[in-house]
C-alpha positions as CSV (number, residue, x, y, z in Angstrom):
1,X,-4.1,24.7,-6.7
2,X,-6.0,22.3,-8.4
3,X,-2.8,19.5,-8.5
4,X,-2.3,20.7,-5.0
5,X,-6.1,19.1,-3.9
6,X,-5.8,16.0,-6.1
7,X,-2.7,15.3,-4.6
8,X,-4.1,16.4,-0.9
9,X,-6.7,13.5,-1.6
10,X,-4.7,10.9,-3.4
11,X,-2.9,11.2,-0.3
12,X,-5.2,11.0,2.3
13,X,-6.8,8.1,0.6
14,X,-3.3,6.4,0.6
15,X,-2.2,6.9,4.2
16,X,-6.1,5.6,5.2
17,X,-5.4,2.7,3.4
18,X,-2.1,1.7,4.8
19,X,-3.6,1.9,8.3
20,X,-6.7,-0.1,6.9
21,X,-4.6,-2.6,5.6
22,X,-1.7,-2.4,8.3
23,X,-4.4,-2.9,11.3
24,X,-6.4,-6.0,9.3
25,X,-2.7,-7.7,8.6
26,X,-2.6,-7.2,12.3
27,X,-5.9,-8.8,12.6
28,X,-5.9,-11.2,10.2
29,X,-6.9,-14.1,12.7
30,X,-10.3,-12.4,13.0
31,X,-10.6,-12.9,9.3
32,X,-10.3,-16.4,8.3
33,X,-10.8,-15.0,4.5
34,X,-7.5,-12.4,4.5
35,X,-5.5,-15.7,6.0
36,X,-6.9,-18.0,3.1
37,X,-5.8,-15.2,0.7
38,X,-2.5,-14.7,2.3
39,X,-1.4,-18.4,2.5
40,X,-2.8,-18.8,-1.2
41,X,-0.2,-16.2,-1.8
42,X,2.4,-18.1,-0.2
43,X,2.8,-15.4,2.8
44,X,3.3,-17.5,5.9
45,X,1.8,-16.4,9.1
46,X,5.7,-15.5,10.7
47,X,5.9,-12.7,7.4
48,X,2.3,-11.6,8.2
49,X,3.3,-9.0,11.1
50,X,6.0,-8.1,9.0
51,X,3.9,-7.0,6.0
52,X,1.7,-5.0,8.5
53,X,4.7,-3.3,9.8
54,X,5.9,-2.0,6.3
55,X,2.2,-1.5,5.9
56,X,2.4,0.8,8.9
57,X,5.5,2.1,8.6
58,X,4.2,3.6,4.5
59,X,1.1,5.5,6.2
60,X,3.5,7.1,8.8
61,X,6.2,8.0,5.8
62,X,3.3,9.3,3.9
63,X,2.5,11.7,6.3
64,X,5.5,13.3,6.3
65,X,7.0,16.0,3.8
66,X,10.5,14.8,4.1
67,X,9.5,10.9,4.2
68,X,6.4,11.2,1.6
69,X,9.2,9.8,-2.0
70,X,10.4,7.0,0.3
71,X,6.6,6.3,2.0
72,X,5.8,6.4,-1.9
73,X,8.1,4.0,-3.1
74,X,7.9,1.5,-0.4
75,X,4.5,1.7,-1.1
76,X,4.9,0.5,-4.8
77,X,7.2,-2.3,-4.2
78,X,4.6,-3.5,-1.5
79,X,2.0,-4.2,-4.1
80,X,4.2,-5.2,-6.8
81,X,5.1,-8.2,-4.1
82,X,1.7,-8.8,-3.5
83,X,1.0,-9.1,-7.6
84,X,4.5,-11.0,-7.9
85,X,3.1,-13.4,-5.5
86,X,-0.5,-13.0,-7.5
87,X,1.0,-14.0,-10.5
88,X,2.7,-16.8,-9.6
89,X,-0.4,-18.7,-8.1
90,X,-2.0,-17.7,-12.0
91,X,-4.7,-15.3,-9.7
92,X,-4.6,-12.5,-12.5
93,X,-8.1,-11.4,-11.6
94,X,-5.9,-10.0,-8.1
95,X,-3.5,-8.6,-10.3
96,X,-5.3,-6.4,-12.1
97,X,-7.7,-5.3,-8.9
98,X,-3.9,-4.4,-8.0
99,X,-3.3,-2.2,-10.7
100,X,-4.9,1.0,-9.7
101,X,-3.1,0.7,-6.4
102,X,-0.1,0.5,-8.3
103,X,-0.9,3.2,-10.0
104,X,-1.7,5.6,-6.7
105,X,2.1,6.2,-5.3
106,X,3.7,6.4,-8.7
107,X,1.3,9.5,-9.2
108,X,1.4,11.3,-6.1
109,X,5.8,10.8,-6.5
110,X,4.8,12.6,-9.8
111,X,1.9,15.3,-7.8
112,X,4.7,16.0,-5.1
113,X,3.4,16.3,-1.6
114,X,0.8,18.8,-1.7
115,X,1.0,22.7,-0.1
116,X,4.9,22.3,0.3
117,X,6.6,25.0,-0.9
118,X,9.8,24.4,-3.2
């Protein structure tokens, strides 16, 4: 019950982040900071929707039992691109901020989605 909860959160908290994150890639012309950051990255503004659509695309994934491994994984390749890209501007103070991200879909692939009855 108790892996159950942890895993109920840890997912919650990752689908509300890939809508966070989807909508402000949406938005990033409101935020003159996120586009600095982006195009220090080397993430031109035609990939920018694109990231917001995978970004998207992961929360909805999430949600669902059958989709949640795949939601998972894109999940983790999308922030081992963004520390790819982190790394090879030398910004390893982003990389390691990206860590515990990281670290969020491999465990809830390891929690299983939570209440679903094998």
């Amino acid at each position: 019950m108790v892996k159950n909860i942890i895993s109920l959160v840890l997912l919650l908290v990752s689908v509300f982040l890939a809508f966070k994150h989807g909508w402000d890639t949406f938005n990033y012309k409101e935020n003159p900071e996120a586009m600095k950051m982006m195009g220090e990255l080397g993430i031109t503004e035609t990939m920018i929707p694109v990231f917001g659509g995978v970004t998207l695309l992961v929360g909805v994934l999430l949600l669902i039992p059958k989709t949640f491994f795949l939601g998972n994984v894109l999940n983790a390749i999308s922030i081992l691109i963004i520390m790819a890209l982190a790394m090879r501007i030398g910004n390893f103070k982003m990389v390691l901020m990206e860590i515990p991200f990281l670290m969020m879909p491999l465990v809830l692939i390891w929690l299983k989605y939570p209440f679903l009855k094998n």
